[in-house]
Every structure is written in structure tokens, then in C-alpha cells.
N, C-alpha and C positions, 0 to 999 in steps of 0.2 A: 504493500500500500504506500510506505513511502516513497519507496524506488521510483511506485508508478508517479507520485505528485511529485521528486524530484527532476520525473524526464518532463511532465508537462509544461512547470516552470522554467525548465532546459532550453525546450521547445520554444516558448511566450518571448525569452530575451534573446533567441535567435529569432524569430522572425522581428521582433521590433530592432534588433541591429542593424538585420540585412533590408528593413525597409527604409531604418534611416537612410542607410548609404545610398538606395536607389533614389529616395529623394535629394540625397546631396549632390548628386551627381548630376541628376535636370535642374536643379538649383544654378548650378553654373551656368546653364544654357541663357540664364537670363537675369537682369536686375531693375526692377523696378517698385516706385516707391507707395506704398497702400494709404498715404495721408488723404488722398481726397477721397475715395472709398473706405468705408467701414466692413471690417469684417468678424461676423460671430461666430462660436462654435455652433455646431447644430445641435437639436434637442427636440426630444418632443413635447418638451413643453413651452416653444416659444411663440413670443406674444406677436401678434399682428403690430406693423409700425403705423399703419396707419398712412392718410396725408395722400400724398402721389408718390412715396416711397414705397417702391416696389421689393419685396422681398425674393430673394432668389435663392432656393437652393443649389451648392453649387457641389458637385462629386469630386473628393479628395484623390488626385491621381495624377502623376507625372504630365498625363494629355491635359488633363481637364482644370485642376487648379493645383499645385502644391505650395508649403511655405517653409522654407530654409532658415533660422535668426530671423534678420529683418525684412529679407527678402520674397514678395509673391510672384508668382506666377503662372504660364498657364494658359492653353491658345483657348480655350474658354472665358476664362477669366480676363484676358486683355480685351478677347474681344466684345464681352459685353460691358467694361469699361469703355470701349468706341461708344457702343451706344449709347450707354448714357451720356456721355458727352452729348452728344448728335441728339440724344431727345431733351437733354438738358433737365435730368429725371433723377433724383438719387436713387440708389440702390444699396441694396441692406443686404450681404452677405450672409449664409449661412455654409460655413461646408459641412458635405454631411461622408457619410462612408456606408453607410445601410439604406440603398436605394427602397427598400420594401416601405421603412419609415418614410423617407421621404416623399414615395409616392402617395403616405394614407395622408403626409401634412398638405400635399397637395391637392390631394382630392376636398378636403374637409375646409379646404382655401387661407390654410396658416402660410403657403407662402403663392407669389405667385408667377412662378418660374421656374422650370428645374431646368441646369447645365449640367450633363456626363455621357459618358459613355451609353446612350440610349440611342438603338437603331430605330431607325423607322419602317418596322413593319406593318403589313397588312393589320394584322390581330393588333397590335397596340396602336394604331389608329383608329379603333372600332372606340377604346378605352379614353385614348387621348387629344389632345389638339396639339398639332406638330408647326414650326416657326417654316421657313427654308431651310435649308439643307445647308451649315454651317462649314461642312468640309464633310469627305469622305474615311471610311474605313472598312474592314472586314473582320470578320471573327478568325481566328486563331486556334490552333491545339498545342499545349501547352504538354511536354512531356519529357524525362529526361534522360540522356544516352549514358550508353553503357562504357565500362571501361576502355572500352574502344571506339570513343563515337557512337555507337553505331544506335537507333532507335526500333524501336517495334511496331509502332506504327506512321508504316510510310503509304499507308492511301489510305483513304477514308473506308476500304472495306476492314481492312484490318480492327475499326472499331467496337466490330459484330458483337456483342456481348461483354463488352469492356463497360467499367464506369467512367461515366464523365461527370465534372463539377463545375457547378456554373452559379453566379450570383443567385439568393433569390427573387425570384420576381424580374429577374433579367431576360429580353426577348431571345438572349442567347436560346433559353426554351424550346420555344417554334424552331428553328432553325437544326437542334439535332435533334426533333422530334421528327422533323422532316427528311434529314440526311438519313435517319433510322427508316423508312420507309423506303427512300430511294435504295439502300443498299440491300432492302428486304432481308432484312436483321435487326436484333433488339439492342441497340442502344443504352443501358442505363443512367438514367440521369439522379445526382446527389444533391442538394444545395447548401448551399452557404449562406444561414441565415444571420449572422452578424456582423460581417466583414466585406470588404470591397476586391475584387478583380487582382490587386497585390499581392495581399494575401494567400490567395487562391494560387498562383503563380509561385511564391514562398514554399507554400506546404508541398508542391510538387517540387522545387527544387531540391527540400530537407528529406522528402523522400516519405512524407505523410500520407498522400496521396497518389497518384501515375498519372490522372490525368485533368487537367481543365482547358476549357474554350473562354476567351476573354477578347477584349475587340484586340486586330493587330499591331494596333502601334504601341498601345502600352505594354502588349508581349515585347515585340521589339528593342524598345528602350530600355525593357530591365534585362532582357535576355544577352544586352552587352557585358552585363558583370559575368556571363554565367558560358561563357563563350567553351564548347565543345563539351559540357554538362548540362545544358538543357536546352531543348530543340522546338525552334517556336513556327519551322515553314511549312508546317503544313496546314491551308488555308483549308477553314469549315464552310468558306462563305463565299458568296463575290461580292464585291465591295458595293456597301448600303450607304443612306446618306444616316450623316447623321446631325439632328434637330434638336433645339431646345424646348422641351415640353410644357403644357399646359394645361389649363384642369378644361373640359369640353366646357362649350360655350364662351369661352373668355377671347371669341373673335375679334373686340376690338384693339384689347393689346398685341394680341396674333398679329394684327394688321399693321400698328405699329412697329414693330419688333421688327418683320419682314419689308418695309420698308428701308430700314437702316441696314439692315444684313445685304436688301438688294444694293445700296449705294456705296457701302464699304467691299461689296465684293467688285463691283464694278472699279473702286479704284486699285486696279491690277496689280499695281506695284508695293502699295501696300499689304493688300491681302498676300500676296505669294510670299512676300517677306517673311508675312505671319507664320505660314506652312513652312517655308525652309526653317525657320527658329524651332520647332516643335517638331518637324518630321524629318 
């Protein structure tokens, strides 16, 4: 019994080690200063601000937002800095790490905006109302090679009866409920019901799990520390857009929102900048 609570607390301060590093390392990619934006922890029990202060939650992750000492950043997070700017609208941070939360505070209208890794599928547009397509990505299989390189899963048939782990409440879902039908084999899928896509990618590097799907870029970005121990090329998906979401009906900020996204992606130079910084 203690053995077993000495390896779990083992485990807890290796995965928060190896996620600092992975944050310190996208930290460099970038500096900039959070004085004109506020940003809160996320919680479920926070309060409405009120006003024309829009509340956003925002998903803690190398793509989406991270923060290093004093430094934020974040191709999410600067970019809906643009927009406020451009609408001249404060905005109230929240980051969060448990999408499932996040989406009940966004249905219930504690915030109203969510930025992360959230693809825009079929089945989560039934759910959701989606902005423009803020940039692109795809889902990922996340696994790790053997003393020789070498992996076990190199096609998606190889998946036949394997577990996979996926955020909960992530559309990752659809997507190998659907790959499980296309290879006409069962699939099974596990979740992660407290933690974020990092994490998930951790516990298969520490060798807790074998296997997870996570979108590609942030396999990518941390799969640099882990270079010929864990293998992130094999694509589950073809690249989705991906959108900052909204609770159904709230078309007028929808409308808003995509207006600014249309004008910031149109100045070329800017936005690709943004992509080369983050991708």
C-alpha cells in the first residue's frame, strides 16, 4: 500500500516536471506583456463580470495559451487579444484544463467564449455555435517506440482492439468512433476526466498508458523533448478547422467575433507571422 502511494506521488512530480519543461520551452517561443488583459484561474465557481466584459475561457496548452514567470502566450490567446483590440471590448480570462467543466460553465453562460483545442465537427455543431475557423489542425496518435525506435502501431489498422485515451468530452470521440468502423474493428476508447491533452501525452511517454489521440500540433511541440521515444506521425484525422466556441444562440457575438477573425486573417502578413510563431 505504501509502495503503491509512493509510485503514484512518483508519478504526480514526474508528470508536473516534464510539463513544466514542455511549457518552458514554448515559453521561449515568445514574450509578451499581460498588463492590458486580465487573467484568472479557472473555477467552477466563477462569477459573471458583467458590463460588455466578455468572459473567455481559455485551454491551458503550448497551442492555445501557456504562462512561463511573467511571460503569456499563445496563438489563441494573442489572437483574441487582436480582437479585443479591434472591438475595443475587454476581456476577462479564465484558463481552464478540464474542457468537460468548461463546457457545463459555458452552456449555463458563466463565460462567454471558449478558446482550445476544439475541432469543429459535424456532432459538436449540433451542440455548439462555432466562430471561423481560426487556423487549422488534425488529431494525432500519440505512442511510444521501442528500444529501437521502432513503434506498433504504424496504420490505423493496427489499432483493432487497442485502447485509446482521449480528453473527456473531446470530439476526439467521433472521430475514432468513426476510424473504429472504417477499419471494421473495435476500437476502445478510455477518458481523461481531469486533465488536459498534456497530460495525456505524459502518461504515455512515463509508460502509464500506450496510447492517446490529441490534436497534432501540440503532439508535435512536446514530442521535440521526447525525440526517438515517442512517436506522434501517425495522423487519426485530416486536418479540421479549428473554432472558438459558443453557447447556441449567442449569434450576435458569433457575428462579431467573425468579423474580426475575417479582417485579421485577411491581413496576410500578420496572421502567417502568427502561424510561423506557434507552428
Amino acid at each position: 500500500m505504501k509502495q503503491s502511494k509512493k509510485m503514484k506521488t512518483g508519478r504526480l512530480g514526474l508528470y508536473v516536471a516534464l510539463l513544466v519543461g514542455a511549457v518552458a520551452a514554448m515559453a521561449m517561443l515568445r514574450n509578451c506583456s499581460s498588463k492590458d488583459i486580465p487573467l484568472h484561474p479557472g473555477s467552477q465557481n466563477v462569477a459573471k463580470s458583467g458590463g460588455d466584459t466578455l468572459d473567455v475561457a481559455i485551454e491551458y496548452s503550448p497551442i492555445s495559451y501557456y504562462t512561463y514567470a511573467d511571460t503569456l502566450g499563445g496563438l489563441n490567446y494573442d489572437l483574441l487579444r487582436m480582437v479585443a483590440a479591434r472591438m475595443h471590448r475587454p476581456m476577462k480570462f479564465h484558463s481552464v484544463v478540464t474542457l468537460s467543466k468548461a463546457l457545463d460553465a459555458l452552456d449555463d453562460g458563466t463565460y462567454d467564449l471558449l478558446a482550445g483545442q476544439f475541432p469543429m465537427t459535424a456532432e459538436a455543431q449540433e451542440k455548439y455555435l462555432f466562430t471561423h475557423d481560426v487556423f487549422l489542425d488534425k488529431q494525432a496518435l500519440v505512442q511510444r517506440c521501442d528500444a529501437k525506435g521502432e513503434i506498433e502501431v504504424k496504420s490505423q489498422l493496427d489499432l483493432a482492439d487497442k485502447t485509446v485515451w482521449i480528453v473527456k468530452d473531446s470530439p476526439m470521440r467521433e472521430r475514432v468512433e468513426a476510424l473504429s468502423r472504417e477499419i471494421g474493428d473495435t476500437i476502445h476508447i478510455a477518458t481523461e476526466n481531469s486533465y488536459g491533452p498534456e497530460q495525456l501525452f505524459l502518461k504515455v511517454a512515463t509508460g502509464e498508458i500506450d496510447y492517446a489521440v490529441i490534436n497534432s500540433h501540440i503532439a508535435h511541440q512536446l514530442a521535440k523533448q521526447y525525440r526517438g521515444k515517442v512517436d506522434v506521425s501517425r495522423d487519426i484525422s485530416f486536418s479540421q478547422f479549428q473554432s472558438w466556441v459558443l453557447k447556441k444562440g449567442n449569434t450576435e457575438l458569433c457575428n462579431l467575433l467573425n468579423q474580426q477573425i475575417k479582417a485579421i486573417k485577411a491581413d496576410s502578413t500578420t496572421y502567417q507571422r502568427l502561424l510561423k510563431r506557434y507552428f
